[in-house]
Structure formats: structure tokens, C-alpha cells
C-alpha positions as CSV (number, residue, x, y, z in Angstrom):
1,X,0.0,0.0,0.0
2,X,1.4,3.1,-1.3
3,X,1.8,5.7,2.1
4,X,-1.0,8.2,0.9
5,X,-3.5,5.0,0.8
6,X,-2.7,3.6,3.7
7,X,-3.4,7.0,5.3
8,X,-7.0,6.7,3.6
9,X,-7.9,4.0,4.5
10,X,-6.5,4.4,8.0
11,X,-10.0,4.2,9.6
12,X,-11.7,1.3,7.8
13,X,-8.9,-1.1,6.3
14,X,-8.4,-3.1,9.7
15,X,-7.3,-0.9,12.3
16,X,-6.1,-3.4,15.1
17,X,-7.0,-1.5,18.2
18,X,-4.8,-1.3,21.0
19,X,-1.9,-3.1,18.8
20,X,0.6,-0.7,18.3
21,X,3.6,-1.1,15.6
22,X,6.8,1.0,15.7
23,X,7.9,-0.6,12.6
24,X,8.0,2.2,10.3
25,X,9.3,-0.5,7.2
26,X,6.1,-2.4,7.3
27,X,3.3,-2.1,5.0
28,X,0.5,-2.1,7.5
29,X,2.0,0.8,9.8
30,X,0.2,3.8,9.0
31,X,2.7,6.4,10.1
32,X,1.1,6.8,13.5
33,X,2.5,3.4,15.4
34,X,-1.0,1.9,14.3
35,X,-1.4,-1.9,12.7
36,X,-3.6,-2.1,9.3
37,X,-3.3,-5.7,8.9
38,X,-6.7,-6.9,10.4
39,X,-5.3,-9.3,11.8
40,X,-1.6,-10.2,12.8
41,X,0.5,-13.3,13.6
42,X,3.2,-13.8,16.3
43,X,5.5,-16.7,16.6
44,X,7.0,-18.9,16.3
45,X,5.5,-21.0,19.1
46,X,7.9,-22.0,20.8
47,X,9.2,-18.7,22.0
48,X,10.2,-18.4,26.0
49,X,10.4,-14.5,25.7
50,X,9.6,-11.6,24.0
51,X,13.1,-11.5,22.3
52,X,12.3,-14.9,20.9
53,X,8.9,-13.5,18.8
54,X,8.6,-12.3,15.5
55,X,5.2,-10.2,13.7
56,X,4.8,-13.2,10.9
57,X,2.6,-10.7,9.8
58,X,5.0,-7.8,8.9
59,X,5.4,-7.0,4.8
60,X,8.6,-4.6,3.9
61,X,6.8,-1.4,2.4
62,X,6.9,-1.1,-1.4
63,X,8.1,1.8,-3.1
64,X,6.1,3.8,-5.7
């Protein structure tokens, strides 16, 4: 999602609330620490701490 769509859609394309995202690279951030996605994934599942976890969700921004 281009960064002027994903500030359009901000309110209606999945807004996760109270998930917050300071990953400024992925697609579903929308420049305000807020998740897009709808819905995320974290793993893998055998973590033992929050070092060990990983958003499967995240997708690298795309430029143009």
C-alpha cells in the first residue's frame, strides 16, 4: 500500500485497536504506530520470551 492509501484507509482497512507497531518499514503501519493488517500473527510457538517472537505478519513497504 502506497503511504497516501494507507493514510486513507486508516480508519476502515483493519485498524487493530490497542496493537501498536513501531515498525516504520512495514506495510501495514500507518505512520502513527497503528497496525492495518486486520489481523496479525506472532510466533514462532515455541518462543520463552519476547526476544524470541517475531510479527509473521509484517510485509517490507513497497516503493512507488
Amino acid at each position: 500500500m502506497k503511504n497516501d492509501e494507507t493514510k486513507a484507509c486508516s480508519s476502515s482497512c483493519g485498524k487493530i485497536k490497542g496493537i501498536t507497531c513501531d515498525v516504520k518499514s512495514c506495510e501495514y503501519n500507518d505512520g502513527e504506530n497503528e497496525c492495518l493488517a486486520g489481523h496479525i500473527s506472532v510466533g514462532p510457538t515455541d518462543a520463552s520470551c519476547s526476544d524470541e517472537t517475531v510479527c509473521v505478519t509484517f510485509r517490507p513497504k513497497t516503493e512507488g
